[in-house]
C-alpha positions in Angstrom: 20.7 0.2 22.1 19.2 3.6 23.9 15.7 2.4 24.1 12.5 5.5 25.1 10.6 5.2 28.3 7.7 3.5 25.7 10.4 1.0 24.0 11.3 -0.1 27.7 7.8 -0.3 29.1 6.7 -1.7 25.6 9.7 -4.5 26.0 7.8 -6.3 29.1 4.7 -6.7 27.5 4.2 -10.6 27.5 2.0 -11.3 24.1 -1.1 -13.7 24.8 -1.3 -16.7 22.9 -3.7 -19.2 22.1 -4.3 -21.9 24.6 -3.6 -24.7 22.6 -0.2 -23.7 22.2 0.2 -23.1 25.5 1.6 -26.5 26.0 2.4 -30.1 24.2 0.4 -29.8 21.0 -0.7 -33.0 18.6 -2.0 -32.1 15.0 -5.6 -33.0 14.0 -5.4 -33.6 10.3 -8.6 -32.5 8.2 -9.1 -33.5 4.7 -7.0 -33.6 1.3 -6.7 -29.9 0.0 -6.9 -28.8 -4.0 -5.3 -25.5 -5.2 -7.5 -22.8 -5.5 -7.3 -22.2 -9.2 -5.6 -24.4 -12.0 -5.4 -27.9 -9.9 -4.0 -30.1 -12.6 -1.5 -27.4 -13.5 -0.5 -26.8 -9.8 -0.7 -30.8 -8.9 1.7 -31.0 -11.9 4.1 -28.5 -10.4 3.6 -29.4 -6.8 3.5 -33.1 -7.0 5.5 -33.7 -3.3 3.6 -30.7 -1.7 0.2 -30.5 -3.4 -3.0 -32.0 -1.6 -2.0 -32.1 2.0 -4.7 -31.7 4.6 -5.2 -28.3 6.5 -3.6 -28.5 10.0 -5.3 -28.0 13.5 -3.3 -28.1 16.4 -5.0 -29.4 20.1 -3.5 -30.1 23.3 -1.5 -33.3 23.3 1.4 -34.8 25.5 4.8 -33.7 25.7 7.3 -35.9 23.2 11.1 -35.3 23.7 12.5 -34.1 20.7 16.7 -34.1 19.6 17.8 -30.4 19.6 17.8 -29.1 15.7 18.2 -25.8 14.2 16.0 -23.4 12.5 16.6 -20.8 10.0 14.6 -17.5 9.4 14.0 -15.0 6.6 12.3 -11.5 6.7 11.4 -11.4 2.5 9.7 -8.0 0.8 8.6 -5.1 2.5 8.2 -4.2 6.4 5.4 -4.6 8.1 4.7 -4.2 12.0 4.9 -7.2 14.1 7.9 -8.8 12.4 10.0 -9.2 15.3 7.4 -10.5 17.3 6.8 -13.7 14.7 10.8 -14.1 15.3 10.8 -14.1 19.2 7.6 -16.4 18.9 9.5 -19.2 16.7 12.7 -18.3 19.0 10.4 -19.2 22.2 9.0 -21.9 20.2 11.4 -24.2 19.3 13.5 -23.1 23.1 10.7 -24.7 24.6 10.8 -28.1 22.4 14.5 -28.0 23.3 16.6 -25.4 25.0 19.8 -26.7 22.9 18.2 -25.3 19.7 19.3 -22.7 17.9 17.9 -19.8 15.3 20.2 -18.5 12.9 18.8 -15.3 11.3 19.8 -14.5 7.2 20.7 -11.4 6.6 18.8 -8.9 4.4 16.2 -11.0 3.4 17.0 -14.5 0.9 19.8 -13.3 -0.7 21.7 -13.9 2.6 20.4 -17.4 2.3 22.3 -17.9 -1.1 25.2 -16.1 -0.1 25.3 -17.6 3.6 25.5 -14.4 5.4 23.6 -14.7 9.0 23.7 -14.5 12.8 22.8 -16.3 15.9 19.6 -14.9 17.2 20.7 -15.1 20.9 18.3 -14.9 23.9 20.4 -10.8 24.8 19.7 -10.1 21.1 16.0 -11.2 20.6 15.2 -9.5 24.1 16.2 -6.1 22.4 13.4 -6.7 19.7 10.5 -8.1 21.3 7.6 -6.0 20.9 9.5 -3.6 18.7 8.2 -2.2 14.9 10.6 -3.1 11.9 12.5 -5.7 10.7 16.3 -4.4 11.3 17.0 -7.5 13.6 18.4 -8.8 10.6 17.2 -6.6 7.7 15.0 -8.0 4.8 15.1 -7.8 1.1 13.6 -9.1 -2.2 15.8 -11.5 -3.9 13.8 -14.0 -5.2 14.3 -17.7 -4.5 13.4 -19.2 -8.1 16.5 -20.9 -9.7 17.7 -24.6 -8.7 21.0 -22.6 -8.6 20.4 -20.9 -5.4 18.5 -23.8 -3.8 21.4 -25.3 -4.0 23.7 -22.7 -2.6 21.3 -22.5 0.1 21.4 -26.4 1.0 25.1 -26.0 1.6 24.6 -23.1 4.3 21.7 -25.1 5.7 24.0 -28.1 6.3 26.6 -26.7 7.5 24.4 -24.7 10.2 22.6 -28.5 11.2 19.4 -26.4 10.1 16.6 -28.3 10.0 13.6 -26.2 9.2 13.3 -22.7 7.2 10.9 -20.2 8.4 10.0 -17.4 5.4 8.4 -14.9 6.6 6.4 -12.5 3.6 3.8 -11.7 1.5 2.3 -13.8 -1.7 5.3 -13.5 -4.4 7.2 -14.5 -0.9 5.3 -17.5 0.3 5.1 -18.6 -3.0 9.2 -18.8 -3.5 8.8 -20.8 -0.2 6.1 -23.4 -1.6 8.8 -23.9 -4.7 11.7 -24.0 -2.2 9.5 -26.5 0.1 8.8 -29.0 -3.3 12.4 -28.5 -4.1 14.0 -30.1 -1.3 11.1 -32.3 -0.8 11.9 -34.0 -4.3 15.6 -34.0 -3.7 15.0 -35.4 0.1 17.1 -33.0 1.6 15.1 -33.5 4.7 14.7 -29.4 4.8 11.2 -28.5 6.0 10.3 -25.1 4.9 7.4 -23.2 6.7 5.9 -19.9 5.5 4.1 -16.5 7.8 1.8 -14.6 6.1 3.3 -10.9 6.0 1.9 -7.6 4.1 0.6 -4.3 5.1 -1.5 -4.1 2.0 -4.0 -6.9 3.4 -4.3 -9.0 0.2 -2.8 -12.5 1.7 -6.1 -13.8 3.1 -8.5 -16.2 2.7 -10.4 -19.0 4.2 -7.3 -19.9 5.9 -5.6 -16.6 6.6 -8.3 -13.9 8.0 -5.5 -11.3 7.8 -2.3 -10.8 7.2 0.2 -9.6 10.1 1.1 -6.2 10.2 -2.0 -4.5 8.5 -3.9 -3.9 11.8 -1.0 -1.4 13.1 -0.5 0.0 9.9 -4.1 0.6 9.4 -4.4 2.2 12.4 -1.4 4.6 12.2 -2.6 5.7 8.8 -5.5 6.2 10.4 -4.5 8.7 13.0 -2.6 10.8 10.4 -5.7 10.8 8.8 -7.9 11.7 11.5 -5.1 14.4 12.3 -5.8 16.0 8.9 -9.5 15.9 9.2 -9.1 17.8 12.6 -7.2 20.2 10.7 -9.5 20.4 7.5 -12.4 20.6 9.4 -10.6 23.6 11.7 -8.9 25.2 8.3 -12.2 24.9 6.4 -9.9 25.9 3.0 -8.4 22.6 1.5 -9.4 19.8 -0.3 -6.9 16.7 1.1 -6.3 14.4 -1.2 -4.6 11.1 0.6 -2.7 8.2 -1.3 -2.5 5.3 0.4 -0.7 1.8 -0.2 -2.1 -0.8 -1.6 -1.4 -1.5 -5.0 -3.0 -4.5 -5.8 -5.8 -4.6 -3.8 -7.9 -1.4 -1.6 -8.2 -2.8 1.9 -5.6 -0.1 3.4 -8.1 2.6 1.8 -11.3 1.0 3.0 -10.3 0.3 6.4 -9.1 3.6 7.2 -12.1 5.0 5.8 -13.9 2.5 8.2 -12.0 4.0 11.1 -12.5 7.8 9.5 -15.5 8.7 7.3 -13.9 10.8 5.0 -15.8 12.4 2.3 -14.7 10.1 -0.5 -12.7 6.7 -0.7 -12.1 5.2 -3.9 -11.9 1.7 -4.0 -10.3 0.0 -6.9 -11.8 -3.4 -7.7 -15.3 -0.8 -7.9 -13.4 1.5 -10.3 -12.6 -1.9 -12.5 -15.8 -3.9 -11.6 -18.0 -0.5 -13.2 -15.8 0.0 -16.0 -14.8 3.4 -14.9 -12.6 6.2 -17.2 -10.4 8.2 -15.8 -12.9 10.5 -16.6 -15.5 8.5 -14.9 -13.5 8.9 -11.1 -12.7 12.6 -11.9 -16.2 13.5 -12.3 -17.4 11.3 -8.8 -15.3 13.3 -7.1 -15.9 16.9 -8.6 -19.2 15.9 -8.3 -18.6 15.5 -4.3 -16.7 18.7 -4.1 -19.4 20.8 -5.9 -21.9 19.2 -3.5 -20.3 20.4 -0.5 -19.7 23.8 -2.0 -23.2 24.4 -2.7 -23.3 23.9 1.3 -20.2 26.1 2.0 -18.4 23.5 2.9 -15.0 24.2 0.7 -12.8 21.3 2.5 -12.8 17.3 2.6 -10.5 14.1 2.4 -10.0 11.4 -0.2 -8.4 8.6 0.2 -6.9 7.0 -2.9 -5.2 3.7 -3.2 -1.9 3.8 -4.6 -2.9 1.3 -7.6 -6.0 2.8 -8.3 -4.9 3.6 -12.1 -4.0 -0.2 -12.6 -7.9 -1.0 -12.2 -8.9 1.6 -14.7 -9.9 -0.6 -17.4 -8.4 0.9 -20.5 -5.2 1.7 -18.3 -5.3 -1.7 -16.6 -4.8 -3.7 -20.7 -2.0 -1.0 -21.3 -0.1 -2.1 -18.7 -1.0 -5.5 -19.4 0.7 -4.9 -23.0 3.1 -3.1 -21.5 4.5 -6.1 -19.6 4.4 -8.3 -22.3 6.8 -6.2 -24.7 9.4 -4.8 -21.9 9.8 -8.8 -21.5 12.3 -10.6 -23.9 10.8 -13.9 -24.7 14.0 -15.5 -25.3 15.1 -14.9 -21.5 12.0 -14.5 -20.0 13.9 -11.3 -18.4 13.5 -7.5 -18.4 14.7 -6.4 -22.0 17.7 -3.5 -21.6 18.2 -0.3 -23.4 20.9 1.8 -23.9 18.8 4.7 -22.7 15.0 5.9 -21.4 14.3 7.5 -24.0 15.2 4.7 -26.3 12.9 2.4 -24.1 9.5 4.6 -24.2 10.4 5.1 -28.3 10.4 1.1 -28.2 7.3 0.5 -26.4 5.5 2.8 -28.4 6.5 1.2 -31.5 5.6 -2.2 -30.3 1.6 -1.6 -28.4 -1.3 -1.3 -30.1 -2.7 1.6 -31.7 -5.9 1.9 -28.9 -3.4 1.1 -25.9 -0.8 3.7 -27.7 -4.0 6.1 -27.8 -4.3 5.5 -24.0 -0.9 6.2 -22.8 -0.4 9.4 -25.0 -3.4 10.7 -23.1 -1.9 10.7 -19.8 0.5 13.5 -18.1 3.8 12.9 -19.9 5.3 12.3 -16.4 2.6 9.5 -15.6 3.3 7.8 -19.6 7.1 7.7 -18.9 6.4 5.6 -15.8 4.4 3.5 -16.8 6.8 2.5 -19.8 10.0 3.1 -17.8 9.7 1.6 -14.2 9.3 -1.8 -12.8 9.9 -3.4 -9.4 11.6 -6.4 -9.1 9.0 -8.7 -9.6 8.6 -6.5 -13.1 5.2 -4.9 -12.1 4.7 -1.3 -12.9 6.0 0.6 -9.8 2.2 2.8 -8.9 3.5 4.0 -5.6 6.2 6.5 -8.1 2.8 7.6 -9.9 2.1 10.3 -8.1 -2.0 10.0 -8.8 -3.1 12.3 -5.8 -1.9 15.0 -7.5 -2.9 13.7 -10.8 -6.4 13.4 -9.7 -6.6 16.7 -7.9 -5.5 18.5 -11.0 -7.5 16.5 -13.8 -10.8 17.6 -10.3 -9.8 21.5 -10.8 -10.0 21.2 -14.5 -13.2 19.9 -14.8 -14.2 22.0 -11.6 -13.3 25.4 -13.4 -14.8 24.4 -16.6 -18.2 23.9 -14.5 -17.8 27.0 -13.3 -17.7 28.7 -16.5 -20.8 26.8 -17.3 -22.2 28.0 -13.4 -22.7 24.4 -12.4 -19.7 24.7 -9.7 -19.6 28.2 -7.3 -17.1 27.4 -4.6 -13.3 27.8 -4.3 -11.0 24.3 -4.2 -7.4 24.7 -2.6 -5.6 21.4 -2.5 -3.2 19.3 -0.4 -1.9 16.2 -1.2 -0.3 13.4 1.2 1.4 10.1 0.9 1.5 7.3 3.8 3.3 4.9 3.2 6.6 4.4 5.1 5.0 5.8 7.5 2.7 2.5 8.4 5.5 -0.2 7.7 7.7 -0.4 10.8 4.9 1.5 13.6 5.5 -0.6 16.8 3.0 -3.3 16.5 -0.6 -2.9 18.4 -1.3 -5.6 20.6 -3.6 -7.1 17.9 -0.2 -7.5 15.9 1.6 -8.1 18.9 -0.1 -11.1 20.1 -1.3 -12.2 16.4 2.5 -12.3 15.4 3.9 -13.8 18.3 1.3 -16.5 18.0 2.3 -17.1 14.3 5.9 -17.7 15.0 5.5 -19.8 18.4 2.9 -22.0 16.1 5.2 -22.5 13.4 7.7 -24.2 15.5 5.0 -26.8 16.4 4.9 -27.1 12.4 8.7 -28.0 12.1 8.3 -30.6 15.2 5.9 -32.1 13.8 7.4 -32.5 10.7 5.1 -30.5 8.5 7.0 -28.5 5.2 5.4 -26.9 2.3 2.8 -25.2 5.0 1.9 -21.7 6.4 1.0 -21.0 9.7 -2.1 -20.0 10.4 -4.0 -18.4 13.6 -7.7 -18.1 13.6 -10.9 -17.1 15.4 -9.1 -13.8 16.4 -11.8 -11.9 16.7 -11.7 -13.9 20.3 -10.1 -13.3 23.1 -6.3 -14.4 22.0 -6.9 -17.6 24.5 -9.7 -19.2 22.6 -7.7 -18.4 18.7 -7.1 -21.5 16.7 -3.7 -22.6 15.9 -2.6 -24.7 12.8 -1.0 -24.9 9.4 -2.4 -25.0 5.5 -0.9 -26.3 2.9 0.8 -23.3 1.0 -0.3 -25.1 -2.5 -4.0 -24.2 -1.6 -3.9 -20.9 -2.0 -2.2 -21.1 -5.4 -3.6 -20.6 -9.2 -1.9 -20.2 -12.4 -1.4 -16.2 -13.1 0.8 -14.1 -16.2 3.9 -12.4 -14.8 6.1 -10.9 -16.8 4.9 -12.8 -20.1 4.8 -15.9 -18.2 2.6 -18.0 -16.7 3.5 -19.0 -13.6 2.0 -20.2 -9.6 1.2 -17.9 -7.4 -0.7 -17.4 -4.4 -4.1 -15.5 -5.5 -4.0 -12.5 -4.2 -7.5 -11.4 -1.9 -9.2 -8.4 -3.3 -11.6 -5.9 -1.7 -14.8 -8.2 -2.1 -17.5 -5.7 -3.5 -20.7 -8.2 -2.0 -17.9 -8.7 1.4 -19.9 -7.1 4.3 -16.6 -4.9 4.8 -17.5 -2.5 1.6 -21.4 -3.3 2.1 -21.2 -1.0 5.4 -19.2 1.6 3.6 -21.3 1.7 0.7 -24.2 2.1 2.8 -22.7 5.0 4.4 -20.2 7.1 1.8 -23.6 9.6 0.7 -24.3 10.5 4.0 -20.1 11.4 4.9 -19.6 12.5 1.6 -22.2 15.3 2.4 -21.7 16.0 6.1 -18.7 16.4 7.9 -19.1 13.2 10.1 -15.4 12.7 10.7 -13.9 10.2 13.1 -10.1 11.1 14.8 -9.2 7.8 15.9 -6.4 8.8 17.9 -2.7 7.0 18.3 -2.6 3.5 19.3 -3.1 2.4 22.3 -1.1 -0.7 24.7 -2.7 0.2 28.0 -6.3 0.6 28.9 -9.7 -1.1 28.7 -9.5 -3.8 26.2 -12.0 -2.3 23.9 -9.4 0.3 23.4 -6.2 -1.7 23.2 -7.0 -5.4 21.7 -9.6 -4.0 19.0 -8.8 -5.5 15.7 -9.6 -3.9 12.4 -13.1 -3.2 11.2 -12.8 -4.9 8.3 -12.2 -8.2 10.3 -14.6 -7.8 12.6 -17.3 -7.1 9.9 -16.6 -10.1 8.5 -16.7 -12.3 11.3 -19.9 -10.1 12.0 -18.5 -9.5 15.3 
């Protein structure tokens, strides 16, 4: 592998980790946990895995420990910091025994079931420490849901003498590896399964979790570009930006980089649903904005949209709700098939109610054949293909011109429109990331030694420097409730939304009149790996708001 001057330099970097881990470790056990949501249904579901205390690791003395051998799987989408979890488990479970091995599954859990993997050997990890993206051994989606493929992947397990799985992903992710963990528990298979929390987006946190790996890095490279196109707004003085960004079930990508920028407008989705707001209702904010800074002479701005902004628009938000019940054959519980598209959007329309059908036909044809047409694997309706910048910006100059026939609106309003998203997923991980990941995978081989299964690792306090973070596990139940997916209802891992009383959106709040009138743009600049520590270690905004640090 030809490796830049930066990869190379970036390759010695020794991430930090939390001096508890630092040596022998012994687990302090708190008390019983509950599920979040829905306990007796949960319990019911979760009966070898459910109520197990949250885990604390301290400093103990060293045990000697027979080699054994660990599996790991990169699940869903990329997110910086991914190879750093893998060299911190490869680290991990050297140090416990240098005869133990970590066997990597190809492209995500499907090469669980169809037992394709690799060795992770010390040569081959060394090329992907401190590196962005997961192509050390690729990732994918398949989910792990049928006793079918549990079973297919026991046999590859062992054969391999694999003790322990490590999954590393988001909710839908974690939540496969809770009913893989119960699975094998009930069977005694003697198969510990561990999950790390994984997703750009931000929305796998809680008490337990204060963030999930990867969204620091991203944050802040979206936030460069977006500082980049401020600069260039504010020099251009002629366009209005409009800026999608991903998150689709949850706005912390959008407020956080609006934390870091001060753009003129941010839209955040859970206030969108929380105020009831039309379509109408977000198209007028922002025209409203733009007319405001004309009267000034100010013919230029940003705003930042989240990518599943349209799903929290209440009367779009039940049509897709319908929408996911009828594209659903209740027989199967699977995606129903047609012989063509067009024979698809003729069914849905025939089967949704006449105020949903209303809704749909009032969108951009484009925007109602996606939302009848196209569904990710885990069947949700696919908003990153909605292309709602430009949807937005369009529905703004309509309403701007009519206003100026009216002469409510004198200004002129040129657009641009932007989409980062791939753009954030496999940046080379900040030293927040760095370290934060690292620490997550060296912690969850102190999990699989001692014993634990059905847990995800967890680092806390990181805020601190990475020396006084807290190390330890929670039970993966905990985080779960009872939700509908794809006309069933089924456990998941509630997902964190943008809290609207959360001292993260309190600040912005506070402050979006005052940078939605002035130009009080921020250009956070490209991330940094060497310098004062204020510049390098920083963590996100949002964090440190709400540790109110």
């Amino acid at each position: 592998m030809v490796k830049s001057a930066l990869q190379q330099a970036r390759a010695a970097y020794a991430p930090k980790l939390p001096t508890a881990l630092q040596g022998p470790v012994k687990a302090v056990e708190g008390e019983a946990t509950q599920s979040v949501g829905n306990q007796e249904e949960i319990k019911a579901l979760f009966p070898n895995t459910y109520g197990m205390p949250v885990i604390t690791f301290e400093a103990g003395e060293k045990v000697e420990l027979p080699a054994f051998n660990v599996g790991i799987i990169l699940s869903g989408g990329q997110a910086p910091g991914g190879h750093n979890v893998i060299s911190g488990l490869f680290d991990g479970v050297k140090s416990l025994n240098p005869e133990n091995k970590l066997y990597g599954f190809i492209l995500g859990p499907g090469g669980l079931v169809d037992h394709n993997y690799m060795e992770i050997t010390p040569e081959l990890m060394d090329e992907y420490r401190n590196t962005g993206g997961f192509d050390i051994i690729g990732s994918g989606r398949t989910k792990l849901e049928k006793e079918e493929q549990f079973e297919k992947g026991i046999e590859i397990l062992r054969e391999l003498g694999i003790k322990a799985l490590v999954i590393i992903g988001g909710d839908d992710s974690n939540t496969n590896a809770c009913v893989l963990a119960e699975y094998y528990a009930a069977k005694k298979y003697g198969v510990q399964v561990i999950g790390c929390p994984k997703t750009i987006d931000g929305d796998l946190k809680n008490e337990q979790i204060e963030t999930s790996f990867g969204f620091d890095t991203a944050c802040k490279t979206y936030s460069e570009l977006i500082g980049n196109i401020q600069r260039d707004c504010n020099s251009a003085r002629k366009y209005w930006h409009f800026i999608k960004l991903m998150g689709r079930s949850a706005s912390h990508i959008a407020l956080e980089c609006a934390l870091q920028c001060q753009p003129n407008i941010c839209l955040v989705s859970e206030e969108v649903e929380t105020k009831a707001m039309s379509l109408d209702d977000v198209v007028t904010y922002i025209a409203e904005a733009v007319a405001a800074r004309a009267a000034e002479g100010n013919n230029f701005g940003t705003v930042l949209i989240p990518e599943g902004i349209i799903e929290f628009i209440p009367a779009i938000k039940k049509l897709i709700a319908e929408l996911n019940e009828v594209l659903v054959d209740p027989a199967t519980g699977e995606m129903r098939e047609f012989p063509s598209k067009d024979e698809q959007v003729k069914f849905v329309k025939s089967h949704i109610a006449a105020e949903n059908l209303a809704v749909l036909e009032s969108l951009p044809k484009d925007v109602e054949r996606q939302l009848c047409l196209d569904r990710d694997p885990h069947g949700n309706v696919q908003v990153s293909l909605i292309e709602t910048e430009k949807l937005l910006s369009a529905m703004v100059a309509t309403k701007l011109e009519a206003w100026k026939a009216e002469g409510k609106y004198v200004g002129k309003f040129g657009t641009q429109h932007h989409f980062f998203g791939y753009e954030g997923r496999c940046a080379a991980p900040s030293n927040y990331d760095a370290d934060y990941c690292y620490s997550l995978g060296y912690n969850a081989s102190r999990l699989i030694a001692n014993g634990k299964t059905g847990y995800m690792s967890i680092i806390k306090n990181t805020t601190a420097p990475a020396a006084e973070w807290i190390a330890g596990g929670v039970p993966i139940t905990m985080m779960m409730n009872i939700e509908r997916r794809n006309g069933q209802n089924k456990p998941v891992i509630r997902k964190a939304l943008v809290e609207l009383d959360g001292a993260p959106f309190k600040f912005f709040a506070a402050h979006r009149e005052e940078w939605a009138k002035q130009t009080a743009y921020v250009y956070p600049g490209p991330i940094q790996y060497w310098g004062p520590t204020e510049v390098c270690d920083q963590c996100t905004k949002t964090l440190a708001l709400e540790q109110a640090k």
